[in-house]
Structure formats: structure tokens, C-alpha cells
DSSP file (Angstrom, degrees, kcal/mol; ACC not computed):
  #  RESIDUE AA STRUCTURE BP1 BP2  ACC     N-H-->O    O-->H-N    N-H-->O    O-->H-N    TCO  KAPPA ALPHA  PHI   PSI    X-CA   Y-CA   Z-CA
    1    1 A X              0   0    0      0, 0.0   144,-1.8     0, 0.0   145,-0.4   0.000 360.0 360.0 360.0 151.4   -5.4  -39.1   69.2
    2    2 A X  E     -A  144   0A   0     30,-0.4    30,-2.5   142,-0.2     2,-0.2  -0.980 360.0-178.5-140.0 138.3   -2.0  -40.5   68.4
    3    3 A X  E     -AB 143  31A   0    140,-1.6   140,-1.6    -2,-0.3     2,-0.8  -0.988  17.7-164.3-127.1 117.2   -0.4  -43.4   70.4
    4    4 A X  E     -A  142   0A   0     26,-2.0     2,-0.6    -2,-0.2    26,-0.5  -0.861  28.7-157.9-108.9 128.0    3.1  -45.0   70.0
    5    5 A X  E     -A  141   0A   0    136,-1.9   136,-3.0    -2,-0.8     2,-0.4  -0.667   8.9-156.3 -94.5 123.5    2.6  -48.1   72.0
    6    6 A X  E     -AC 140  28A   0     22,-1.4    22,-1.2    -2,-0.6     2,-0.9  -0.913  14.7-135.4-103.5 134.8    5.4  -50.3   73.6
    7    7 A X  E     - C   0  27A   0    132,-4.1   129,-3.0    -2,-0.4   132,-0.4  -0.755  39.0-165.5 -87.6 109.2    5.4  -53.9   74.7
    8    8 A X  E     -AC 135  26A   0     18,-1.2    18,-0.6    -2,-0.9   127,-0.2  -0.104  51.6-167.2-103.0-168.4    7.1  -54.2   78.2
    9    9 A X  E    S-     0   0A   0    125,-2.1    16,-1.0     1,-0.3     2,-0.1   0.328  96.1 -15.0-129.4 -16.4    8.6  -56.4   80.7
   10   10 A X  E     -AC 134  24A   0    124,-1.1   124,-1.0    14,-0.3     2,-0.4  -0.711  60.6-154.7 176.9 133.4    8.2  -53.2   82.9
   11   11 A X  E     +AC 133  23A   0     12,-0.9    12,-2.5   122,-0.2   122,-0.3  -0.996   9.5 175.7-136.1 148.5    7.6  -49.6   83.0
   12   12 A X  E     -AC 132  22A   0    120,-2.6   120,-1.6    -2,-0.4     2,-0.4  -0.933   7.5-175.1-141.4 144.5    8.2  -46.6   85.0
   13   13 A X  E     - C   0  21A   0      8,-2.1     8,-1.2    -2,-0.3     7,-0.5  -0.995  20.9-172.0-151.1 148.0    7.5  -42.7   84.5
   14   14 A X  E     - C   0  19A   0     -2,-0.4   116,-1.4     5,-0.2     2,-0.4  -0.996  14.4-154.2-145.4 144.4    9.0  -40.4   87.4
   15   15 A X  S    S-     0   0    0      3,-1.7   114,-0.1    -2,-0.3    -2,-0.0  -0.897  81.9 -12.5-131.3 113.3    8.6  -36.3   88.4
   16   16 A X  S    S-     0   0    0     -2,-0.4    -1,-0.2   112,-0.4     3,-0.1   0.956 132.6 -51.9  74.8  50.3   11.4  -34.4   90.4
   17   17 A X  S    S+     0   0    0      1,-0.2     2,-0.5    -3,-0.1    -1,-0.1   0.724 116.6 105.7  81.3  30.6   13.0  -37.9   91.2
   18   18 A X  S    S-     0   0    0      0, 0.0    -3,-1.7     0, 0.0     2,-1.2  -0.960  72.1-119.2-141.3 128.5    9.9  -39.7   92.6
   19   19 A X  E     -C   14   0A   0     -2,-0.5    -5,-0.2    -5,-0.2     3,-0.1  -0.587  26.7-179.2 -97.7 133.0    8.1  -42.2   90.8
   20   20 A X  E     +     0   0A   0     -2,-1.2     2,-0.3    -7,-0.5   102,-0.2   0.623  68.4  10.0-101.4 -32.2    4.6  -41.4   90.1
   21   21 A X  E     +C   13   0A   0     -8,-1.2    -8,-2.1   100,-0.1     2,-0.3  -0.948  61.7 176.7-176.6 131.5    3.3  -44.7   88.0
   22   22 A X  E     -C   12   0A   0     -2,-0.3   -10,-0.2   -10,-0.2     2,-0.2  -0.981   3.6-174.0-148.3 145.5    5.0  -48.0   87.6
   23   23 A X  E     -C   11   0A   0    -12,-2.5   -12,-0.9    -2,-0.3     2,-0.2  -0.758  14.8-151.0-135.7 160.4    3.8  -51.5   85.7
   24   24 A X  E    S+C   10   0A   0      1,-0.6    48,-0.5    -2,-0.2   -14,-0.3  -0.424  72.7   0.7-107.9-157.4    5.1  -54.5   85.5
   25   25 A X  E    S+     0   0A   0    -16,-1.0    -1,-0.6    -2,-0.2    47,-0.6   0.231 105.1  71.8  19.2 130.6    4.3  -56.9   82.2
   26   26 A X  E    S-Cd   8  72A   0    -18,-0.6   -18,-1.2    45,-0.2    47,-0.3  -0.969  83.6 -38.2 157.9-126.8    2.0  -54.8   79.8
   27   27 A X  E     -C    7   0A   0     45,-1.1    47,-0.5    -2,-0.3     2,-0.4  -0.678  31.7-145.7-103.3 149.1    1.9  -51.8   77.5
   28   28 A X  E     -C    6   0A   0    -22,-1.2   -22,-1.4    -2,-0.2     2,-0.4  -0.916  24.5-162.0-104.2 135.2    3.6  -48.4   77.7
   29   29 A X  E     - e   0  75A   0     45,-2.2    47,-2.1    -2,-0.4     2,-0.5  -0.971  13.1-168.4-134.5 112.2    1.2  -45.9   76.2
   30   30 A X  E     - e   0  76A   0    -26,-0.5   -26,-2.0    -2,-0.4     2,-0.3  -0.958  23.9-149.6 -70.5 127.5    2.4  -42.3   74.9
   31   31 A X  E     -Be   3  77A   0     45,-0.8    47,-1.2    -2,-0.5   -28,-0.2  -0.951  18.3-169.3-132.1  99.9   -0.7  -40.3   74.3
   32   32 A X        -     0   0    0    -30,-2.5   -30,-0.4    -2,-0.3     2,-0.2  -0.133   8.1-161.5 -33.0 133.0   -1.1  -37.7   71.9
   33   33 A X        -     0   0    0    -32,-0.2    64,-2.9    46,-0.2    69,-0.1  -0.805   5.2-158.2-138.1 124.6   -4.3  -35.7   72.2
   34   34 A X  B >   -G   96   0B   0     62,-0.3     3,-1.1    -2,-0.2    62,-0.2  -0.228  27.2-114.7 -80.2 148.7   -5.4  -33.6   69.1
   35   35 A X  T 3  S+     0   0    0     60,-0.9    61,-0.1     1,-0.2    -1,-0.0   0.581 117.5  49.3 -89.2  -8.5   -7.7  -30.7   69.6
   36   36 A X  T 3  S+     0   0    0      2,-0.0    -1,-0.2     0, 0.0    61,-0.0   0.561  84.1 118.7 -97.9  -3.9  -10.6  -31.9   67.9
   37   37 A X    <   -     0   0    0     -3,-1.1     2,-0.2     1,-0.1    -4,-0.0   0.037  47.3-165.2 -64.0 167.5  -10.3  -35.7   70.0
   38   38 A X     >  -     0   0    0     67,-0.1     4,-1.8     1,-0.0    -1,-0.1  -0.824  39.9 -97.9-150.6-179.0  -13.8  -36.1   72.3
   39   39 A X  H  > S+     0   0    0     -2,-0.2     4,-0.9     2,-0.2     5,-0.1   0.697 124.4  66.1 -98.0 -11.4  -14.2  -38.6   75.1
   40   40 A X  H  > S+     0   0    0      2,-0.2     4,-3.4     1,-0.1     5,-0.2   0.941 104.0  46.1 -63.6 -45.0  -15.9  -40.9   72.4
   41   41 A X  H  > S+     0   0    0      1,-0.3     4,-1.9     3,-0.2    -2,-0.2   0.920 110.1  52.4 -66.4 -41.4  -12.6  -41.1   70.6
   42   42 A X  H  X S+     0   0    0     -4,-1.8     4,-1.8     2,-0.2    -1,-0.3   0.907 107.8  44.6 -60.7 -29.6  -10.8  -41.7   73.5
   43   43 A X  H >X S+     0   0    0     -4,-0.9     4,-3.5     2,-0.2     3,-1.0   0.987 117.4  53.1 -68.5 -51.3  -13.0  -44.8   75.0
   44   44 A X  H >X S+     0   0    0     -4,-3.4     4,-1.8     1,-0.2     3,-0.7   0.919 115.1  43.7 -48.4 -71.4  -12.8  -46.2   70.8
   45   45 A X  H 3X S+     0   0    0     -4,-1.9     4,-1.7     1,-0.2    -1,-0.2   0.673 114.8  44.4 -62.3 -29.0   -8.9  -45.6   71.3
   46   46 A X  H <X S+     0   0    0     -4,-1.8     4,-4.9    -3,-1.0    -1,-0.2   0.914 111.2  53.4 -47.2 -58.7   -8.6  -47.2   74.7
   47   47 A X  H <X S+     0   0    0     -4,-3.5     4,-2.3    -3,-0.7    -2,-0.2   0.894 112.7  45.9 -45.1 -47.3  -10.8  -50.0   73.5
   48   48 A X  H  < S+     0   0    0     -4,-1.8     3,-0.2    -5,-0.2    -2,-0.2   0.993 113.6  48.0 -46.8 -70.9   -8.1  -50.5   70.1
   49   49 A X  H >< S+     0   0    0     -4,-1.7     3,-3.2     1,-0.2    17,-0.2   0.904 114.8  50.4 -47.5 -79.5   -5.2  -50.3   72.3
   50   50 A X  H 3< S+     0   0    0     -4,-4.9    16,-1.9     1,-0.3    17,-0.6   0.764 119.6  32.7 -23.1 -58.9   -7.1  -53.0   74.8
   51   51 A X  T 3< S+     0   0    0     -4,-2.3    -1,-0.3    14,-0.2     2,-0.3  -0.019  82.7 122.2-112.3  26.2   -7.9  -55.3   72.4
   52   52 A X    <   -     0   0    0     -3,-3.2     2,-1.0     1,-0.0    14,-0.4  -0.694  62.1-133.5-103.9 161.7   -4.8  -55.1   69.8
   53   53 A X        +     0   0    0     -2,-0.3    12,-0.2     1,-0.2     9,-0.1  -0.901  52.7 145.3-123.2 105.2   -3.4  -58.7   69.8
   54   54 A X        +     0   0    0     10,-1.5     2,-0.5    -2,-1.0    11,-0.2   0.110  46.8  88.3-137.3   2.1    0.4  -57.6   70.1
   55   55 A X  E    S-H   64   0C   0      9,-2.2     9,-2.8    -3,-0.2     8,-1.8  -0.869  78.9-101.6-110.7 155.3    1.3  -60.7   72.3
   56   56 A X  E     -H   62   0C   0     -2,-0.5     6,-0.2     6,-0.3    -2,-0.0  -0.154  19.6-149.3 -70.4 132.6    2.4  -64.0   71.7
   57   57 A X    >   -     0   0    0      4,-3.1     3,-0.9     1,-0.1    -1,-0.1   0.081  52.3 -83.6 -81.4-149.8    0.3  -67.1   71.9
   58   58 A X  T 3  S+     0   0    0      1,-0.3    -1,-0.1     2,-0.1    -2,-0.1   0.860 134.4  60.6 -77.6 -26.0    2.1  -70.5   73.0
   59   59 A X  T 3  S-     0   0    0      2,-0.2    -1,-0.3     0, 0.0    -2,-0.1  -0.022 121.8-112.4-107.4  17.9    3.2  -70.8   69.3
   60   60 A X  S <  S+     0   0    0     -3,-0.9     2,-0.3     1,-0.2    -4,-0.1   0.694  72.0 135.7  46.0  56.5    5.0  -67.5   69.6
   61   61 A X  S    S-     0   0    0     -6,-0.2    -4,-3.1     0, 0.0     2,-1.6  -0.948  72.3 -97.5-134.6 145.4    2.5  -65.4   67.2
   62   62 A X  E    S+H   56   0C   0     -2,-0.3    -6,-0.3     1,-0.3    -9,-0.1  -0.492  79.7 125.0 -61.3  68.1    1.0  -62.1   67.7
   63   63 A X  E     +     0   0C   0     -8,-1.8    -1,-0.3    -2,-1.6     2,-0.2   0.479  44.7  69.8-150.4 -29.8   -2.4  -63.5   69.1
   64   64 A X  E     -H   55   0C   0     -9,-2.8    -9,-2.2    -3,-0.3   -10,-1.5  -0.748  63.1-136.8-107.9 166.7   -3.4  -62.1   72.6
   65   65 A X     >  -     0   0    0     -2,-0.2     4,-2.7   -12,-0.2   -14,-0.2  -0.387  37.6-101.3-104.1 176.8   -4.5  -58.6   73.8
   66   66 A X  T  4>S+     0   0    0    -16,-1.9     5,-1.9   -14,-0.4   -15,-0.1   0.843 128.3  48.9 -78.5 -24.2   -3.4  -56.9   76.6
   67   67 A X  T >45S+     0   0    0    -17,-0.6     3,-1.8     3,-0.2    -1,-0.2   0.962 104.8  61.0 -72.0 -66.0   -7.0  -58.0   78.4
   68   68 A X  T 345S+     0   0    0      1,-0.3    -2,-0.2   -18,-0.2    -1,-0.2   0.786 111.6  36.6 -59.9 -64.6   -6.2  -61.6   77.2
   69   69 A X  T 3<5S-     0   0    0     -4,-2.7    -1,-0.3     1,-0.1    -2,-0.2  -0.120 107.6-112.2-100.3  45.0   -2.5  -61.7   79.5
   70   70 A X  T < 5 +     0   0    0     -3,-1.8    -3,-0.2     1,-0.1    -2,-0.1   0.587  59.7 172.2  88.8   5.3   -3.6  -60.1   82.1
   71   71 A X      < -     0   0    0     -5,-1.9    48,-0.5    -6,-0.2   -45,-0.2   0.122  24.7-133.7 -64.8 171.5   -1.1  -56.9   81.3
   72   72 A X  B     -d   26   0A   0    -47,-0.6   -45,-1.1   -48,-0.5     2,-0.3  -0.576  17.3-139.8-117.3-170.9   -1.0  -53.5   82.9
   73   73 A X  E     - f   0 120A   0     46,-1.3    48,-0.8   -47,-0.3     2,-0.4  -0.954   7.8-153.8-153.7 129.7   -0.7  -50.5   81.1
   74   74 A X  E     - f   0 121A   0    -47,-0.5   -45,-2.2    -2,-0.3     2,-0.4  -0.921  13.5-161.4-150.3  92.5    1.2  -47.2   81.7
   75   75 A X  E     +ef  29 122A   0     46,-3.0    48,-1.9    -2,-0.4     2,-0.4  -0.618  13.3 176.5 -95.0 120.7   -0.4  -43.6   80.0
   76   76 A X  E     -e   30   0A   0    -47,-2.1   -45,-0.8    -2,-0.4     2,-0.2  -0.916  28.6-124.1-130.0 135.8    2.0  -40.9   79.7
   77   77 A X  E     -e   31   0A   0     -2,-0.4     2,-0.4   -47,-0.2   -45,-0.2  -0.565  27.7-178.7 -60.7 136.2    0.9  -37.9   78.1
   78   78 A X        +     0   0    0    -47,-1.2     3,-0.2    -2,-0.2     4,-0.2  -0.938  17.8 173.9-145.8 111.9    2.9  -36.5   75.1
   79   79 A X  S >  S+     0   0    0     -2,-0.4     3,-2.4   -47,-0.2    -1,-0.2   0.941  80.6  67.1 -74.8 -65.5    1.8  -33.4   73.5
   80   80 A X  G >  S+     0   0    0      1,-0.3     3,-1.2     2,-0.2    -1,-0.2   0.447  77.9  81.9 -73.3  -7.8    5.1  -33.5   71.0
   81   81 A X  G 3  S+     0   0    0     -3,-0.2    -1,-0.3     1,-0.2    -2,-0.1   0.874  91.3  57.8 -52.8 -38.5    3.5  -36.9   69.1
   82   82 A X  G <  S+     0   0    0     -3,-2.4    13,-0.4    -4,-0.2    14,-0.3   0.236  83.3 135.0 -54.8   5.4    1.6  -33.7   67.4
   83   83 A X    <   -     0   0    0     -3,-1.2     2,-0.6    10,-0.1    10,-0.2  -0.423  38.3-164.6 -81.9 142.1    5.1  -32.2   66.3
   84   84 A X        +     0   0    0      8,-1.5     3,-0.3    -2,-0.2     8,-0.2  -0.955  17.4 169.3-127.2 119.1    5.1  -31.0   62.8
   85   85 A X        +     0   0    0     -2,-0.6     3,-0.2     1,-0.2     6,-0.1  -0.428  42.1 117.1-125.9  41.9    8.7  -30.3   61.1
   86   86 A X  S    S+     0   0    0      1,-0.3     2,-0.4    -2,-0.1    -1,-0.2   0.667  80.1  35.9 -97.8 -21.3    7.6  -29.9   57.6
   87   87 A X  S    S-     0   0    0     -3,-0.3    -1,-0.3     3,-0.1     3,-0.3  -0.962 120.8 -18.4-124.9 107.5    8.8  -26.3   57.6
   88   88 A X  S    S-     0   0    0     -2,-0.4     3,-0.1    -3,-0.2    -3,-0.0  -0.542  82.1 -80.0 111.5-163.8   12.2  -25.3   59.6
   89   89 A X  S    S+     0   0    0     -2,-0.2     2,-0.6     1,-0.1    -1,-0.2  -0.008 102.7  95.0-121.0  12.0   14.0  -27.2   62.3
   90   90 A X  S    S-     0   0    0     -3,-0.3    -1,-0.1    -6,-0.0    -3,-0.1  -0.781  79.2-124.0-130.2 105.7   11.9  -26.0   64.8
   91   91 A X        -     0   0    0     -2,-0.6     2,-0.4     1,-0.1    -6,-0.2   0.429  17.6-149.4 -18.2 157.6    8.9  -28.3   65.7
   92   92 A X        -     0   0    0     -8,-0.2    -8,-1.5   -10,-0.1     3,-0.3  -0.949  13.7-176.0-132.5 122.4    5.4  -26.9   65.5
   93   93 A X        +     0   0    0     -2,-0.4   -10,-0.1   -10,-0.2   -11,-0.1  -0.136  47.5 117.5-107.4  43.4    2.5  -28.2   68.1
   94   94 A X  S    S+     0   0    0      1,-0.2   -59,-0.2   -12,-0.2    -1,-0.1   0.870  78.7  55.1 -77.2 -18.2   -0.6  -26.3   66.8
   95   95 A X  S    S+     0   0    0    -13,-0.4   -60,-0.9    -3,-0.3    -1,-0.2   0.992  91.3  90.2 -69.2 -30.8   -2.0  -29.8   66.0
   96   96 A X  B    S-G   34   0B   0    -14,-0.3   -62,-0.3   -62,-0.2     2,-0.2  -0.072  88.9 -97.8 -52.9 148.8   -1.5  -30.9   69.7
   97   97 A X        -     0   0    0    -64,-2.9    -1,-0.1   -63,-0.1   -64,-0.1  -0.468  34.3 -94.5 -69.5 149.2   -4.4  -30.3   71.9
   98   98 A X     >  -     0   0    0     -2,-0.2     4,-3.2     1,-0.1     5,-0.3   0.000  29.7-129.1 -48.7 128.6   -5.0  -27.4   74.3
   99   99 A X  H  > S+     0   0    0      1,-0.2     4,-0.6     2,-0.2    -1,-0.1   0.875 113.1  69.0 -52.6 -28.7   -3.6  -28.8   78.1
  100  100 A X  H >> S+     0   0    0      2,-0.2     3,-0.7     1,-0.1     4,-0.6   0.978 113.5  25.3 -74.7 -77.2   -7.6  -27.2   78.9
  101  101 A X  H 34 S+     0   0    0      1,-0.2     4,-0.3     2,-0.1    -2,-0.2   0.722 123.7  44.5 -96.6 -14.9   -9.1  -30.3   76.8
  102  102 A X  H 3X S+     0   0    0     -4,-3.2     4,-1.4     2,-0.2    -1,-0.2   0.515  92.3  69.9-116.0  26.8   -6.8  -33.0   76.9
  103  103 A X  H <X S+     0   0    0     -3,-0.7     4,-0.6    -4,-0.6    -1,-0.1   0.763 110.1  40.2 -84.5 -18.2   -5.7  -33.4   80.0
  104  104 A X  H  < S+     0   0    0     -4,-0.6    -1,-0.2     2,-0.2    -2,-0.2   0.601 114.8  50.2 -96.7  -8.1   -9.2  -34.6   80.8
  105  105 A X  H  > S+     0   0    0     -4,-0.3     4,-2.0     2,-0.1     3,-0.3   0.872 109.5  52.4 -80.3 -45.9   -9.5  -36.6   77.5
  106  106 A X  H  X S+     0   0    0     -4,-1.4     4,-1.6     1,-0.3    -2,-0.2   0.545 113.3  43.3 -88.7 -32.3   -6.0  -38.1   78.6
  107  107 A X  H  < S+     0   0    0     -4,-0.6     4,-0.4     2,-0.2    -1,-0.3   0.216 114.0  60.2 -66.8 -24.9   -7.9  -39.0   82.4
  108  108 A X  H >> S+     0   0    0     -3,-0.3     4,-2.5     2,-0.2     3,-2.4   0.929  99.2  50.7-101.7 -90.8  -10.6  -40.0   79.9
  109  109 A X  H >< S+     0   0    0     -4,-2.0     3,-1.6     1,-0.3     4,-0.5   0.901 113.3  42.2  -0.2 -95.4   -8.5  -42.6   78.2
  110  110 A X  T 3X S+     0   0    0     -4,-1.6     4,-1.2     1,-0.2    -1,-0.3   0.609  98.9  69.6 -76.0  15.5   -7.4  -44.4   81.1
  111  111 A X  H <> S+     0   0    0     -3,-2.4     4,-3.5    -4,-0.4    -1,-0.2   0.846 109.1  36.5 -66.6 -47.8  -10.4  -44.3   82.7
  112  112 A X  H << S+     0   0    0     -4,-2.5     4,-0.4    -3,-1.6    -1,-0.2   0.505 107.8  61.5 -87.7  15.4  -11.7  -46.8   80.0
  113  113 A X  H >4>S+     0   0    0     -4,-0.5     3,-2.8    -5,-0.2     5,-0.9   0.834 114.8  37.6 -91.8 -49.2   -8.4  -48.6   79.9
  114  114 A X  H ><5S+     0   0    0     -4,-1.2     3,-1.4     1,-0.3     4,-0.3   0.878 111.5  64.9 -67.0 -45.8   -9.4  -49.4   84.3
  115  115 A X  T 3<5S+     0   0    0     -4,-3.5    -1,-0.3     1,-0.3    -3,-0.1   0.801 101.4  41.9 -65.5 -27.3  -13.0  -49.8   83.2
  116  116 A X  T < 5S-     0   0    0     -3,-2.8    -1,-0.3    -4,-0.4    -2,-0.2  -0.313 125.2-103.9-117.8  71.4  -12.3  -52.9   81.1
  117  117 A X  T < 5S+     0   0    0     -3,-1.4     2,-0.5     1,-0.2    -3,-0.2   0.547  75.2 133.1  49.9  41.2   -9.8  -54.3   84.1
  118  118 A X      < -     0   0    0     -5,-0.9     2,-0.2    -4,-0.3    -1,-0.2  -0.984  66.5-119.5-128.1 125.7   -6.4  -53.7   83.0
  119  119 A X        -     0   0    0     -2,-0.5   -46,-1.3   -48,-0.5     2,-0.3  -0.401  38.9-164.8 -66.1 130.5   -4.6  -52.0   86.2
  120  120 A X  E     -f   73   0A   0     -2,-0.2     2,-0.3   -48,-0.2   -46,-0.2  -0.979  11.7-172.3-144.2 117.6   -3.5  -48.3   84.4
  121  121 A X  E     -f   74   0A   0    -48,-0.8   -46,-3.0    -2,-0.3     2,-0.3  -0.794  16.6-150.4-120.0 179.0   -1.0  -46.3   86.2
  122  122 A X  E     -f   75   0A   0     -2,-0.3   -46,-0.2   -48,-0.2  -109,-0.1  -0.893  13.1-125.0-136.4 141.4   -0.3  -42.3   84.5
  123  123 A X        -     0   0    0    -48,-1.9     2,-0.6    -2,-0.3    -1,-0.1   0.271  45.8 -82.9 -55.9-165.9    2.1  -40.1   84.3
  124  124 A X        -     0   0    0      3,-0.1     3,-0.4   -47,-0.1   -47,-0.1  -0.994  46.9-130.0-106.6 118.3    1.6  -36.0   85.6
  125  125 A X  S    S+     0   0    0     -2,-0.6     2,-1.1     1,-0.2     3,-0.1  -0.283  93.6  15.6 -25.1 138.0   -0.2  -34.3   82.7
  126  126 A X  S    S+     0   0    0      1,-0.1    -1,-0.2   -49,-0.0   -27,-0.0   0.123 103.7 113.1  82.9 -44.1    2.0  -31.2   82.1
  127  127 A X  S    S-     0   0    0     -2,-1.1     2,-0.4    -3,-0.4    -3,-0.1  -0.221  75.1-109.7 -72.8 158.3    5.1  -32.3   84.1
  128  128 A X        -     0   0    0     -3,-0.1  -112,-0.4     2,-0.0     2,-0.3  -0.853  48.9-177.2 -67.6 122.1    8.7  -33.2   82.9
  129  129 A X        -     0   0    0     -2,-0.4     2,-0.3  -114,-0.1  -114,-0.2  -0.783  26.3-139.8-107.7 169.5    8.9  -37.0   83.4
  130  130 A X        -     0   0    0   -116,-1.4     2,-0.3    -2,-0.3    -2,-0.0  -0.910  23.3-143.0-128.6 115.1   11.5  -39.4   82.9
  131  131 A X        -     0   0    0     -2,-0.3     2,-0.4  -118,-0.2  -118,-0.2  -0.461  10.7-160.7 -80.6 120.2   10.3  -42.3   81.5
  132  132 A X  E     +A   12   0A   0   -120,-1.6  -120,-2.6    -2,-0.3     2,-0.2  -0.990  20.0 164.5 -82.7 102.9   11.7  -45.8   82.5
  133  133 A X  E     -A   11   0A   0     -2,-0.4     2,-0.4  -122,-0.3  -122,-0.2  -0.825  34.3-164.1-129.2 135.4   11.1  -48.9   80.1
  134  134 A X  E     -A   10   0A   0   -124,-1.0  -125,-2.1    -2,-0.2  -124,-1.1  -0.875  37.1-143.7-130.6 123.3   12.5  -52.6   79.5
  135  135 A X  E     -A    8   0A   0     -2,-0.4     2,-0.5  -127,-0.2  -127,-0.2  -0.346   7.8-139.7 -68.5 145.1   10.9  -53.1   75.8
  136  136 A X  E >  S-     0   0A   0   -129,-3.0     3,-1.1     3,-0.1     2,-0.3  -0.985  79.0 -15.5-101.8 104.6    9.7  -56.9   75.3
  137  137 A X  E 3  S-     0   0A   0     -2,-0.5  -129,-0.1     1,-0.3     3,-0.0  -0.389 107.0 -91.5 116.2 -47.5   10.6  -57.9   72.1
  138  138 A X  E 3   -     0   0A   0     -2,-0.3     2,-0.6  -131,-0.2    -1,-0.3   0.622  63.7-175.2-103.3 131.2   11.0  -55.2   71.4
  139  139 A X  E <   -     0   0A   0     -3,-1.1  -132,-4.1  -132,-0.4     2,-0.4  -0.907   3.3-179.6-133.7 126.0    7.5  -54.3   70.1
  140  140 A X  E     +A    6   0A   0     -2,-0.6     2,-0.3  -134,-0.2  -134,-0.2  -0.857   3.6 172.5 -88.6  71.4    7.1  -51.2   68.8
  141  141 A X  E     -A    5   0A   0   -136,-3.0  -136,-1.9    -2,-0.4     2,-0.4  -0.874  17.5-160.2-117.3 152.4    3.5  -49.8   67.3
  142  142 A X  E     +A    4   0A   0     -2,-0.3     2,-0.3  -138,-0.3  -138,-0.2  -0.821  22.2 180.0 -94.3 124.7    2.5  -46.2   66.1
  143  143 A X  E     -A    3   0A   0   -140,-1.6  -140,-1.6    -2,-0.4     2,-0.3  -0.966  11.5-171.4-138.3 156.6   -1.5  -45.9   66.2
  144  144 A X  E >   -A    2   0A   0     -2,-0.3     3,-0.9  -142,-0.2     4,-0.3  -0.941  33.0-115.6-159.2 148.0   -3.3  -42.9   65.2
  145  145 A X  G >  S+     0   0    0   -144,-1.8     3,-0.8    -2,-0.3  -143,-0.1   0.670 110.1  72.4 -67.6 -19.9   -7.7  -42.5   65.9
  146  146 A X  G 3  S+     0   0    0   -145,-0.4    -1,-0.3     1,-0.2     0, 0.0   0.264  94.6  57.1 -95.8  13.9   -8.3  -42.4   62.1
  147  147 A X  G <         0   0    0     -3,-0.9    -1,-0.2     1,-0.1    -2,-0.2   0.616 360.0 360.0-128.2   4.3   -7.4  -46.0   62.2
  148  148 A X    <         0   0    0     -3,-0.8    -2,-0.2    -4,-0.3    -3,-0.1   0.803 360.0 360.0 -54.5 360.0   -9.8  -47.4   64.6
């Protein structure tokens, strides 16, 4: 799994002009799923995500987790975090996973995001969304499973 993770003030993800999952205060999550990912790697990557200390304590240092303030959390799937442009101008997604196995690994995810309380609303798996964000800070992280 590959995540690039935003810190927000609010987030929104919409299909045909209706919004489908909206946060306020918490993480933005685009989520990568790899074809070889398992639902063990997804709970570990939920768990990462949970528990990465990407907010500010009182002393304005990176010190609490998303569990810690009380954040929400906002999973859109993104197949094209898998894009590989090492040959041409035209992207290649053979690393992304099959829509057959990660749309339930991706379901999977935020299942354990909900299991250890953090309100998690989702995107459409498959759909064109358009993604609404106001970045906090703005912080910005790239995370990949081979670094849990």
C-alpha cells in the first residue's frame, strides 16, 4: 500500500456533483493498493497512519496522532499512486492492484481506521471524484507499507 497523507482543516470527496464523504479537522488519506497488499497489511497501515504523530502539541511540535486530537479521516482510493513513468510519457499501473482485490482491502483499511474510533468517511472505489481539501499547515506525508 502507498498513502500520501494530508493534514486538514476539512475535507470533501464528491461523485456526479453530490458529496459522498466529508470531515472536518483530521487526515486526508489517498490509498494506493498494490496487488500483493493482504488485509494484514492494511490493519498495520491503518494502525501507522493512526498513530503517526503529525500534529502539534501546545509547544507547536509534531507530537500528537490523529487518535490523540480526536481527528477524522477521509480514504479515497487512488489506483494512479502505483503509476510508473520510467519508460515513455505514458503512465503504467501494472503495479496497482486489481479493483477485484483492493477495493475490499481499501473497505479493509478503513474499517480498522473506525475500529480504533476515528470517524472515517470514503470515497466511491472506481468512481471519478473530485476531491475537496483546506491543507493545515500544510502537511504533507508520502507513506509506503515497506515502512511500517
Amino acid at each position: 500500500m502507498r498513502a500520501v497523507v494530508q493534514r486538514v482543516a476539512e475535507a470533501s470527496v464528491s461523485v456526479d456533483g453530490a458529496i459522498v464523504g466529508a470531515i472536518g479537522p483530521g487526515l486526508l488519506i489517498l490509498l494506493g493498493v498494490a496487488d500483493a497488499d493482504t488485509p494484514a497489511v492494511a490493519d498495520a497501515f491503518a494502525e501507522k497512519i493512526a498513530t503517526l504523530r503529525i500534529f502539534p502539541n501546545e509547544a507547536g511540535k509534531f507530537d500528537r496522532s490523529l487518535i490523540d486530537v480526536g481527528g477524522e479521516a477521509l480514504v479515497v482510493s487512488q489506483f494512479t499512486l502505483f503509476a510508473d513513468t520510467r519508460r515513455g510519457r505514458r503512465p503504467s499501473f501494472t503495479g496497482a492492484g486489481r479493483p477485484e482485490r483492493a477495493a475490499p482491502l481499501v473497505e479493509r483499511f478503513a474499517d480498522a481506521l473506525r475500529a480504533r474510533g476515528i470517524r472515517t468517511a470514503t470515497g466511491v472505489f472506481g468512481a471519478m471524484m473530485r476531491v475537496s481539501l483546506v491543507n493545515d499547515g500544510p502537511v504533507t506525508i508520502v507513506l509506503d507499507t515497506d515502512e511500517t
